[in-house]
N, C-alpha and C positions, 0 to 999 in steps of 0.2 A: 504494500500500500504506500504509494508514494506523497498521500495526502503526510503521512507523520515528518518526514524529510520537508516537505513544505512548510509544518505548522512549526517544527523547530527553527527555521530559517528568519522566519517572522518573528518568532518571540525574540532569536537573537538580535535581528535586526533593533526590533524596540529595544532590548534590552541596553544595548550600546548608546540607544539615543537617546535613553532616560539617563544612562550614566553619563553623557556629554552634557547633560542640560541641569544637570543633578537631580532630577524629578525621584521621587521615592515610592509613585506609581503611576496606574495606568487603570480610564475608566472605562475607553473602548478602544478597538481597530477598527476601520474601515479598509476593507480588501476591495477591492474589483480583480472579480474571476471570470477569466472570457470563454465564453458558452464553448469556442472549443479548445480551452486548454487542458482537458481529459478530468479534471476537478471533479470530485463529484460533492458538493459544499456538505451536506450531511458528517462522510467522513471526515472532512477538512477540519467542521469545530468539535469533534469527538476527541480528535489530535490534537486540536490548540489547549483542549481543558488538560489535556496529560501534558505537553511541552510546556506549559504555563506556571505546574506544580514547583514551589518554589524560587520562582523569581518575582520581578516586580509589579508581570505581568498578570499574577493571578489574582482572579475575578473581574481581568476585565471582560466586555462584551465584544462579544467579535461579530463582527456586521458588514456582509459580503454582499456587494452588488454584480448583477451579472451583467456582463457587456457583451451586446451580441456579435456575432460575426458579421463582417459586412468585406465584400470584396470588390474589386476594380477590374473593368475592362477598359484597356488602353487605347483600342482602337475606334470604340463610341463613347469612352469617356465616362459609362457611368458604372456607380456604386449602386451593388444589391444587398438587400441580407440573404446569408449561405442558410441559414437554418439549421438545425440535424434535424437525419444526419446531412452535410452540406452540399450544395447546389450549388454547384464550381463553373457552371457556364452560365455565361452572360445571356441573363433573359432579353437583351434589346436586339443582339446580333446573335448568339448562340455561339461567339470564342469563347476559348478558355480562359477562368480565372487569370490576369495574369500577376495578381498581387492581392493578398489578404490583408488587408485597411486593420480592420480591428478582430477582435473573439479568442486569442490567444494569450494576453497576457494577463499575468497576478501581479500586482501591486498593490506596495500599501497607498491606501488616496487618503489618509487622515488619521492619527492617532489623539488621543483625548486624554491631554495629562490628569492624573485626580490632585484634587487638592490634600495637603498634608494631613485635614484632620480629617476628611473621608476613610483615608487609607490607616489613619491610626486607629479607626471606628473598627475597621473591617479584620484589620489582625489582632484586635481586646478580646484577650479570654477571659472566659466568665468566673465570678468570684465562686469558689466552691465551701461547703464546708470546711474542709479538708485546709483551708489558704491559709 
């Protein structure tokens, strides 16, 4: 499952850029996942909540917009959406695809620092007898 390789790649990402900005966490991502870069988002935040355990990352919301595919024909100039599974010839003249515009790529488009006392709410363990 190559969603877990993805979800670890992201947290590190964030990780790194809370540690450049000193941030002490994090309240959501914003991904954009292109309808065809084989994603399947279900799995994707099953693996963010396990890649997330124990960094700065954890409890944030992960929140994935899908971008669809869309491709170019050169010869009449215009952009379709491919669909799935994808329709690679140009509906206006019937060439081939000859360049995929958008639907492949994952990117972070927005991360949402939390504020210091959010994240101090969210890791307070509760008073026990026992304390």
């Amino acid at each position: 499952m190559h969603e877990m390789s993805l979800a670890v790649a992201v947290v590190d990402q964030v990780e790194a850029a809370a540690k450049s900005r000193g941030a002490v966490g994090v309240s959501s991502i914003e991904l954009d996942v292109g309808e065809l870069a084989g994603v399947v988002a279900d799995a994707l935040a099953f693996c963010f909540e396990l890649a997330c355990a124990g960094t700065v990352v954890e409890g944030a919301e992960l929140i994935t917009r899908t971008v669809p595919g869309t491709a170019r024909c050169a010869p009449c100039a215009e952009d379709w959406a491919v669909g799935m599974p994808p329709r690679l010839l140009c509906p206006g003249c019937g060439a081939a695809a000859d360049e995929l515009v958008s639907g492949r790529e994952l990117q972070i488009r927005e991360v949402r620092w939390a504020c210091p006392e959010t994240t101090h709410e969210r890791h307070r363990r509760p008073i026990t007898e026992e304390s």
